[in-house]
Phi, psi and omega in degrees: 000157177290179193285167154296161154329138158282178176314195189277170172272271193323335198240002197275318181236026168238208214220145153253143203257321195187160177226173172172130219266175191181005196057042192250145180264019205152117214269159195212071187297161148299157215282181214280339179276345104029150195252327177118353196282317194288148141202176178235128153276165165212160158171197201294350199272008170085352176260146145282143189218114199279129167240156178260114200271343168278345167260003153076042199226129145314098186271322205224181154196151199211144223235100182191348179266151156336293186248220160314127173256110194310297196216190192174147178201134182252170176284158195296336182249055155056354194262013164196148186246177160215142194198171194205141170339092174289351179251063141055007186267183185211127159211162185240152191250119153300122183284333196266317167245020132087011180252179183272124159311294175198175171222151192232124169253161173162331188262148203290344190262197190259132145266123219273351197184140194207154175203124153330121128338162171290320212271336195082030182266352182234173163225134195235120182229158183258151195227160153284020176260000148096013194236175178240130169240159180226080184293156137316122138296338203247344131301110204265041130317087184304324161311171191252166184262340172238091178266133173237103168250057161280317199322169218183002146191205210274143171284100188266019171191147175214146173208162218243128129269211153301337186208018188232154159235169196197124184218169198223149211187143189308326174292042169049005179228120149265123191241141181244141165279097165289037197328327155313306159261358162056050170231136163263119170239135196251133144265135179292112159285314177096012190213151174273158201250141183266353186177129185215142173240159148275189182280169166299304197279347181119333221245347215216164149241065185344105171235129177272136187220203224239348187262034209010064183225160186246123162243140176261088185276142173315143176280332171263342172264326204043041167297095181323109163249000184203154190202094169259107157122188208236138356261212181256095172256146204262158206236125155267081173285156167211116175244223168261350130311348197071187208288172180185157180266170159203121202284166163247104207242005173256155190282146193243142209247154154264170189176287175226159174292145192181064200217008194229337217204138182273113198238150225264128143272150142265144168238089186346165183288355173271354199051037197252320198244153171244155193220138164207175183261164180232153207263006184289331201083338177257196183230132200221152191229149186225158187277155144305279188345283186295302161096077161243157174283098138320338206179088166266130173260128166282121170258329190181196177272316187276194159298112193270084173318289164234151170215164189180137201266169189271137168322340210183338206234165229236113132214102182241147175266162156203151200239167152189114172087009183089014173211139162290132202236109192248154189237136174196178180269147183282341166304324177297181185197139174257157209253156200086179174208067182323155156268000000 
């Protein structure tokens, strides 16, 4: 067989380069289709704030929600952003002039998430009111085109393919959307849940939960393929098959902490190692294959709030504590010549 992977590069041999404080609760590079030169903070100072993160410079910062800014997410050309809320709105942002385009009210909670659509024409964001909402970007309809209320209690993640939504919720269960064929299959984690992705290749689903465990499920099956971090709770699916167990016949590795505060998993740009953040100051990395601990990173004292890999490059951001921290190979180069 071929050798295993090594640990992630970026994060095995590198330096943190720079911090830069900002009141932010959580670092947000733009999404894969993106080049990776770019990110976005949010946080409690009620502002977004756009960085080129390898020069360490704040180009815009943008100003229009009431309260705490939860989350932010940008579009496939760079040119809007969309982000959401502790004052229950979703707004969309002109990147170049920094004003709000529009705002969408509806949902009864603070929004806990917001995601692009690939073309950028809808934003689909999750709230603690337990509901997924779906604006128009390109319509001046104050309604959402869409509501998804199965959760029983707050959306604490959501995330996008080409034809799926994918959420993640205090009631213990991830659930994918097919819009194509317009069926939901929900799985029971049995812990709430904080932050759930899919794999690069498609095929696979991360999910982080509140009991400090990373699980890694099939995405079409929800057969449990991986079990990182502590203890052993067994995943309960449920499709259109009815419900079914899945046992933990896999070894349990300890690590990072996680049971209090909603915290990001990640899967590297290779798709080899899973990554989460820990309320411990580290980042802690797991082989896929194997499910062995790769990597604990010290980041800081506090809680590591959010983290998120460069699209394609040995590059990861981490927020913690009101500052961002980019992690690379000393060796890297950012692609492009961002400004």
């Amino acid at each position: 067989p071929p050798p295993l992977p090594p640990p992630p590069e970026g994060a095995r041999r590198g330096m943190e380069v720079r911090n830069r404080a900002g009141g932010s609760r959580g670092s947000r590079p733009f999404p894969p289709a993106a080049d990776g030169n770019y990110c976005l903070t949010c946080g409690s100072d009620k502002t977004l704030k756009l960085w080129n993160p390898h020069k360490g410079t704040a180009l815009r910062t943008y100003q229009g929600h009431g309260y705490e800014v939860l989350d932010a997410a940008g579009s496939f050309d760079n040119s809007q952003i969309c982000s959401g809320g502790a004052d229950k709105a979703v707004a969309l942002w002109d990147v170049t002039t920094g004003q709000v385009v529009r705002k969408y009210r509806g949902h009864a909670g603070k929004v806990n998430c917001v995601q692009f659509n690939e073309e950028a024409t809808v934003i689909v964001s999750g709230s603690i009111d337990s509901t997924v909402r779906c604006w128009d970007c390109r319509s001046r309809r104050p309604d959402p085109i869409q509501v998804l209320d199965e959760a029983k209690d707050g959306i604490s993640s959501v995330k996008l393919s080409a034809h799926e939504i994918l959420t993640g919720s205090v009631d213990g269960r991830v659930r994918r959307y097919d819009l194509r064929t317009g069926q939901l299959c929900s799985d029971y984690i049995g812990s709430p849940i904080t932050s759930v992705c899919f794999s690069k290749d498609g095929q696979c689903v991360l999910v982080a939960s509140l009991d400090s465990t990373l699980r890694l499920l099939d995405k079409d099956t929800g057969e449990l393929l991986g079990e990182y971090g502590l203890p052993c709770v067994p995943a309960f699916s449920g499709g259109f098959g009815g419900p079914r167990l899945t046992p933990c016949p896999l070894p349990r590795y300890t690590g990072h902490r996680s049971t209090t505060y909603r915290l990001d998993c990640v899967l590297n740009e290779q798709d080899t190692h899973v990554g989460c953040a820990s309320e411990d100051g580290h980042v802690y990395f797991w082989d896929l294959v194997e499910g062995s601990l790769a990597l604990s990173l010290p980041v800081g004292q506090g809680v590591v709030q959010s983290l998120a890999f460069h699209p394609r490059l040995s590059c990861l951001l981490v927020a913690t504590q009101g500052q961002v921290s980019l992690w690379r190979e000393d060796t890297f180069q950012p692609e492009g010549d961002p400004d």
